[in-house]
C-alpha positions as CSV (number, residue, x, y, z in Angstrom):
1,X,-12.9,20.4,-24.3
2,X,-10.4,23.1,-24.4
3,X,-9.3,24.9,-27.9
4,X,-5.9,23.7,-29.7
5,X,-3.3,25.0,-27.6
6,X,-1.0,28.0,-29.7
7,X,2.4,27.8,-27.9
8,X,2.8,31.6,-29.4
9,X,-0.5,32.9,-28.0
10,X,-0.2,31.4,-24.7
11,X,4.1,32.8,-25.0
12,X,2.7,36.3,-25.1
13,X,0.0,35.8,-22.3
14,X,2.5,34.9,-20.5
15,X,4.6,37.2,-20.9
16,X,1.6,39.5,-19.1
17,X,0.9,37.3,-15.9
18,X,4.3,35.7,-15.2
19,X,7.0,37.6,-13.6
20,X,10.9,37.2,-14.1
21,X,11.0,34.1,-11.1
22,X,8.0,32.2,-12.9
23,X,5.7,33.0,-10.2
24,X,2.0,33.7,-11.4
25,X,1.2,37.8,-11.1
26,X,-2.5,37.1,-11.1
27,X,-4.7,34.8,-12.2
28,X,-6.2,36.0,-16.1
29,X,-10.1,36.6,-15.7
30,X,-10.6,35.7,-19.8
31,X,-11.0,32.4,-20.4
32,X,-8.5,31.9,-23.0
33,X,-6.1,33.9,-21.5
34,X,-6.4,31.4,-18.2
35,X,-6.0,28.0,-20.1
36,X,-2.8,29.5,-21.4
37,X,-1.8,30.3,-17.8
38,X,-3.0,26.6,-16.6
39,X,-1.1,24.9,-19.5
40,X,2.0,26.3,-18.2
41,X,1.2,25.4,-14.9
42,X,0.4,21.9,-15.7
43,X,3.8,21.7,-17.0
44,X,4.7,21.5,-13.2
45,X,3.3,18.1,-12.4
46,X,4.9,15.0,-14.0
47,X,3.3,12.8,-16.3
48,X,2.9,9.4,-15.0
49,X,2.6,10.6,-11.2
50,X,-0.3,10.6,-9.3
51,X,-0.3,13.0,-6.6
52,X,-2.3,13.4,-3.3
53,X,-3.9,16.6,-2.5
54,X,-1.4,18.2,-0.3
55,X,1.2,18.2,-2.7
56,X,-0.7,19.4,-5.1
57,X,-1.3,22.3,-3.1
58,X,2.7,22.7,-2.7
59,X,3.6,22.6,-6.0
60,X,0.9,25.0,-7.1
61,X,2.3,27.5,-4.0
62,X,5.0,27.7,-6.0
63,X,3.9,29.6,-8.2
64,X,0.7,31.4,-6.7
65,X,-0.9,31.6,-3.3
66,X,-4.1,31.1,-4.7
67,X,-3.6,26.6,-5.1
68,X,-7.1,26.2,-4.2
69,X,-8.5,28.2,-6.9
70,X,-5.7,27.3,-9.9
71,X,-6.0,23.6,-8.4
72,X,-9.7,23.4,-9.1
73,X,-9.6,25.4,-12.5
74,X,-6.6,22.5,-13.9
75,X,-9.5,19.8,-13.1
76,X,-12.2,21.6,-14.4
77,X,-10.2,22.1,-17.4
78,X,-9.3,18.4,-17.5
79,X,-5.8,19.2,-17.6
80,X,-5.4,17.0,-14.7
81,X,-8.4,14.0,-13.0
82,X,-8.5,13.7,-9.4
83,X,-10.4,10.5,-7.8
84,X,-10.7,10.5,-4.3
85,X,-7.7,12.6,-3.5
86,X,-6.0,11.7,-6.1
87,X,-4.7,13.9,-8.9
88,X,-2.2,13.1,-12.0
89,X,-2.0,15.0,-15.2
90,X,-4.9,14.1,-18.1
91,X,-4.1,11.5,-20.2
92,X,-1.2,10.4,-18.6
93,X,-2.2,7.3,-16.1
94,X,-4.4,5.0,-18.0
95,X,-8.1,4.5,-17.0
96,X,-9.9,1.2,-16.5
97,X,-12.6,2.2,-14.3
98,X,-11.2,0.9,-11.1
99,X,-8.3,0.9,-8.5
100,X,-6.9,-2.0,-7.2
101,X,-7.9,-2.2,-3.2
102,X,-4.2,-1.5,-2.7
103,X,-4.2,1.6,-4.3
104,X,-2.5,4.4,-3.3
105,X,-0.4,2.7,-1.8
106,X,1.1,5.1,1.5
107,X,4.0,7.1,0.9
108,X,3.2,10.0,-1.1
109,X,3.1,10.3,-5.0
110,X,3.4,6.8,-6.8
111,X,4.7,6.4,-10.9
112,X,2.8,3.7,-13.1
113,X,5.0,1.0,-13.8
114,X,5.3,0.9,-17.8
């Protein structure tokens, strides 16, 4: 499980890896120093949303050309969960072991109904 986040720490990292257009410089090799960078990141996905792989992908671009790497380091973090192509942020579409046979549904991401 990843450390308590410290919004000042991962401020001043950064402040080292981000440039001026919030692109991603390079990806920080130190561990800590890397979940800071992948909390901000997450920050790009919204809660609630599950997204399929490809758009994943795009909205990582965004920021860094790397999506593969920075896509697999937000799931090992559990930042986000993917299932079967599936990714949404941690903690944020509720678990109950299961998908309906219906689900996903076609037609790109898909919002839980409160």
């Amino acid at each position: 499980m990843s450390p308590t986040p410290n919004p000042d720490y991962d401020a001043r990292v950064r402040e080292n890896f981000v440039d001026a257009g919030d692109h991603l410089i390079s990806v920080p090799a130190q561990h800590k120093k890397r979940l800071a960078v992948l909390r901000w990141l997450v920050e790009d996905f919204q809660p609630g949303t599950r997204y399929e792989e490809a758009d994943v992908n795009r909205i990582i671009s965004r920021r860094h050309p790397d999506f593969a790497t920075l896509r697999r380091y937000l799931v090992d973090e559990e930042l986000m969960q993917r299932q079967r192509g599936i990714y949404w942020r941690t903690g944020t579409v509720p678990y109950v072991g299961h998908d309906p046979a219906d689900w996903p549904s076609a037609g790109g991401p898909q919002t839980e109904e409160p």
